[in-house]
C-alpha positions in Angstrom: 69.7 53.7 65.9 66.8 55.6 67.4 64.8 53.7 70.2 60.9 54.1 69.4 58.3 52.6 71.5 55.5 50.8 69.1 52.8 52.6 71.7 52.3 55.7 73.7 49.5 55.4 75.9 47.0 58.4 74.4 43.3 58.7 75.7 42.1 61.5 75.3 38.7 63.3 75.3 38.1 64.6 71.6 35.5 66.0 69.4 34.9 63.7 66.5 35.7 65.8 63.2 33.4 64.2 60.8 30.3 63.5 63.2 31.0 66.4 65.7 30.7 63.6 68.9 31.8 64.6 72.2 34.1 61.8 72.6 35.3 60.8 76.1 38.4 58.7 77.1 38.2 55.3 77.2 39.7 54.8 80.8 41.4 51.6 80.1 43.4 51.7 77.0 43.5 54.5 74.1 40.8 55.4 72.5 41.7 56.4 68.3 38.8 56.9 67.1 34.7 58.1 67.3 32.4 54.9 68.6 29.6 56.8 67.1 30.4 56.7 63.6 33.7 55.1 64.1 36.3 57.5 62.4 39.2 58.3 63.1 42.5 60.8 62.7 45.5 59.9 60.8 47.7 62.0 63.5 49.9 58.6 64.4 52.5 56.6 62.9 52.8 54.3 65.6 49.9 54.1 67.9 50.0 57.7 70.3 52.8 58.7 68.7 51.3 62.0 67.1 54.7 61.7 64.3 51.6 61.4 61.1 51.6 64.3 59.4 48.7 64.1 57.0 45.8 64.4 59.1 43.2 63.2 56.6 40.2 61.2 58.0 40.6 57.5 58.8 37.3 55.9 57.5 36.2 52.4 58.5 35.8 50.3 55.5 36.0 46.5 57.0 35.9 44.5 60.3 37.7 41.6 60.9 37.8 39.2 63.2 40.5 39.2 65.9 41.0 37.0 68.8 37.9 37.3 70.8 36.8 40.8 69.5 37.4 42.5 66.1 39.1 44.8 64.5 38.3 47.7 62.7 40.4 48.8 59.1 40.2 52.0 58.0 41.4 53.5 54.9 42.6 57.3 55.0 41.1 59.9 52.3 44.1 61.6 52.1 47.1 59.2 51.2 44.9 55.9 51.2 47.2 54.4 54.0 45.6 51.0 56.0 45.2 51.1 59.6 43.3 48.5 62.1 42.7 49.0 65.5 40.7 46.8 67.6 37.3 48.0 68.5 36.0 49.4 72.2 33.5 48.7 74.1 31.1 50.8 73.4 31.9 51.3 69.8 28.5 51.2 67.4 27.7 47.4 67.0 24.8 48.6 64.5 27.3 50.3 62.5 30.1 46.9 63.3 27.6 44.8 61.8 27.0 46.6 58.9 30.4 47.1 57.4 30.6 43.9 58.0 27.7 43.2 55.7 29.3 44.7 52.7 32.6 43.4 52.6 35.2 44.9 50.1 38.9 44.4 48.9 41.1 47.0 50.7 44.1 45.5 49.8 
């Protein structure tokens, strides 16, 4: 039986894909996704892992509410697979808030 970590620490600078954001590392944890527009890459299986071989956009499509932050769910436009992640610091609280206003059924 193969031994896989659940997380590979992965913070990386990036250029956002569908906003073209200069994205820079978060410093204290991995940063997976844009805090502009708050995309993402479907490029992991596990988080930092880089084993995803789609590579279709993540999209957010709900927040929810998680510990003393939130998360973020995304839906990939490629092969519809559910992700969270929870949200960073400087992430767009404009754009937190209004996903949140339109709530929808991703299950």
């Amino acid at each position: 039986m193969e031994n896989t970590k659940k997380f590979t620490m992965k913070d990386e600078d990036f250029v956002c894909e569908v906003c073209r954001e200069k994205v820079k590392a978060l410093g204290y944890t991995a940063r997976d996704h844009c805090p502009k527009c708050l995309c993402s890459k479907h490029v992991d299986i596990n988080p930092g892992d880089r084993k995803a071989g789609c590579h279709g956009i993540l999209k957010p499509i709900a927040i929810e509410k998680f510990k003393k932050t939130y998360k973020i769910i995304y839906k990939c436009e490629k092969c519809g697979v559910i992700k969270k992640n929870i949200m960073a610091k400087d992430d767009n609280m404009d754009l937190i808030i209004e996903i949140m206003s339109h709530p929808v059924n991703f299950n």
